[in-house]
C-alpha positions as CSV (number, residue, x, y, z in Angstrom):
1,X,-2.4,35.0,26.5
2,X,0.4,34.8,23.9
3,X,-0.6,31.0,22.5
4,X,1.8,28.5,21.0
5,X,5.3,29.9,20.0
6,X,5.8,29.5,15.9
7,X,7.6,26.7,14.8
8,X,10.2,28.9,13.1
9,X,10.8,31.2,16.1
10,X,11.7,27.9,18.2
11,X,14.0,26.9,15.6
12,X,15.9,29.8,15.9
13,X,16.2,29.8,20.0
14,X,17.1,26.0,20.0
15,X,20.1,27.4,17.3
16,X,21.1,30.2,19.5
17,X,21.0,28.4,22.6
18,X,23.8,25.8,20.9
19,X,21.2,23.0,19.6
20,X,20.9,21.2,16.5
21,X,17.7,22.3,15.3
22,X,17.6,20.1,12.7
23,X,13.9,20.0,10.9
24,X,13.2,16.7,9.1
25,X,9.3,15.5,8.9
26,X,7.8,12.2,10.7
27,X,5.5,10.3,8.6
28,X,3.2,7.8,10.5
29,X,1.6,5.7,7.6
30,X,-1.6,3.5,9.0
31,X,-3.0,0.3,7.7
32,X,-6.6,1.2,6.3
33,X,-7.2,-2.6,6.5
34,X,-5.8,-5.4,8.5
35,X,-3.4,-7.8,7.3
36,X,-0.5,-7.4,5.1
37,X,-0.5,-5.5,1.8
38,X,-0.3,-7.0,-1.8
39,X,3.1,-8.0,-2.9
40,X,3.3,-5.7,-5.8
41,X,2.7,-2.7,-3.6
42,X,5.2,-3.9,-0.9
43,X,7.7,-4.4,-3.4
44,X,6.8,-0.6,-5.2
45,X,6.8,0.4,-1.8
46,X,10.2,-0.8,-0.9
47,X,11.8,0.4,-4.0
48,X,10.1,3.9,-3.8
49,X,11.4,4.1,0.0
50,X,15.5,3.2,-1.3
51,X,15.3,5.6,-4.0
52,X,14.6,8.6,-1.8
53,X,17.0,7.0,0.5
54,X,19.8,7.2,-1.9
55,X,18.6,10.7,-3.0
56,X,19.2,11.6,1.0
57,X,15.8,12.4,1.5
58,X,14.8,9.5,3.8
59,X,16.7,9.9,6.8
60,X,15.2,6.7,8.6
61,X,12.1,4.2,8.0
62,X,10.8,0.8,9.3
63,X,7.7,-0.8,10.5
64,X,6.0,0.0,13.9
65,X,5.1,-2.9,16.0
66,X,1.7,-3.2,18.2
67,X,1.5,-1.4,21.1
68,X,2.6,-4.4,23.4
69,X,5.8,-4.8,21.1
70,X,5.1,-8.1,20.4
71,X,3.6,-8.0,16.6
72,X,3.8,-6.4,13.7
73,X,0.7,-3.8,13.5
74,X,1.3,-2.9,9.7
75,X,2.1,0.6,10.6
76,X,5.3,2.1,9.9
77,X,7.1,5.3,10.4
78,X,9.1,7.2,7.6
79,X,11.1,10.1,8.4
80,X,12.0,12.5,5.3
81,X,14.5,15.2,4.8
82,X,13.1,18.0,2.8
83,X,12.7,21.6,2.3
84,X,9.3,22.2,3.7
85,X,6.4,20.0,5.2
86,X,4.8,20.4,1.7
87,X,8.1,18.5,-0.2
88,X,7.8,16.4,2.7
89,X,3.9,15.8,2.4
90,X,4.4,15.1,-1.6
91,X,6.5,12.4,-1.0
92,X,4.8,10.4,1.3
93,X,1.9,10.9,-1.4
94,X,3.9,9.1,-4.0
95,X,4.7,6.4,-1.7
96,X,2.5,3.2,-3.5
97,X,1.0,2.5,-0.8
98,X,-0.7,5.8,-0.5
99,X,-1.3,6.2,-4.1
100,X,-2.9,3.0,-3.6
101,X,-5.1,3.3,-0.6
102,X,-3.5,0.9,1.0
103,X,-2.3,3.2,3.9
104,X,-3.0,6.9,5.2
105,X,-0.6,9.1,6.4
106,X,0.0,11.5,9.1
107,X,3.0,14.1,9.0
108,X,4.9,16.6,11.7
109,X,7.8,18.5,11.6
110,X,10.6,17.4,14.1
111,X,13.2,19.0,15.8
112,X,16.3,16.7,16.6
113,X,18.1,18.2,19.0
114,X,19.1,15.5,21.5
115,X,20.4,11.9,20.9
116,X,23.1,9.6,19.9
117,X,21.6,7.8,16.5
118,X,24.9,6.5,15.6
119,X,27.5,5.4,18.2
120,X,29.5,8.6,18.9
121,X,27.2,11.1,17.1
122,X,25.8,13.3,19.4
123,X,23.2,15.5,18.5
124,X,23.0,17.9,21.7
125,X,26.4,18.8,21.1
126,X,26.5,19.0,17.3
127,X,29.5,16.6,17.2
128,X,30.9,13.4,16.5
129,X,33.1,11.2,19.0
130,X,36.0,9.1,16.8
């Protein structure tokens, strides 16, 4: 038995097989405590996650909502455009509400090679519809 292809190696076939393969990293950050955060480290939070928005390294971010979709559940979901999963791990840990404690993270590499995330963008095709 062979086990899981690398992550790098499946890059490369999505590529040659005419997909986007385009790695960015999916940050789940998680509540540690119910209810909403301190003002302060919303705020720091906020302006930290614009800043590496207009550096191009946050490629999308918002809050999650509960698993019925009817509420907030205080968890959120930040997806970063960097280098590596380490450049991508560093800046969720410099996100205030990490530094603070206020939140955990998880992180993944992802591979978007299918969807439309802007009218006429489509990503299995590596184009853009005018």
């Amino acid at each position: 038995m062979s086990g899981p292809m690398k992550w790098d190696e499946y890059g490369a076939k999505c590529r040659e097989s005419g997909q986007l393969a385009l790695e960015v990293f999916a940050c789940v950050t998680t509540p540690v405590n119910p209810g909403p955060p301190p003002a302060e480290v919303m705020a720091a939070h906020k302006t930290y996650i614009a800043g590496l928005e207009t550096g191009g390294q946050v490629f999308l971010a918002g809050p999650l909502s509960n698993a019925e979709g009817t509420h907030m559940s205080g968890a959120g979901m930040i997806v970063f455009r960097a280098g590596s999963i380490a450049e991508a791990r560093a800046f969720a840990e410099r996100d205030p509400m990490h530094k603070a404690g206020i939140r955990t993270f998880t992180l993944q590499a992802w591979r978007l090679n299918e969807g439309a995330p802007i009218p006429g963008v489509r990503l299995s095709r590596r184009s853009f519809d005018l």
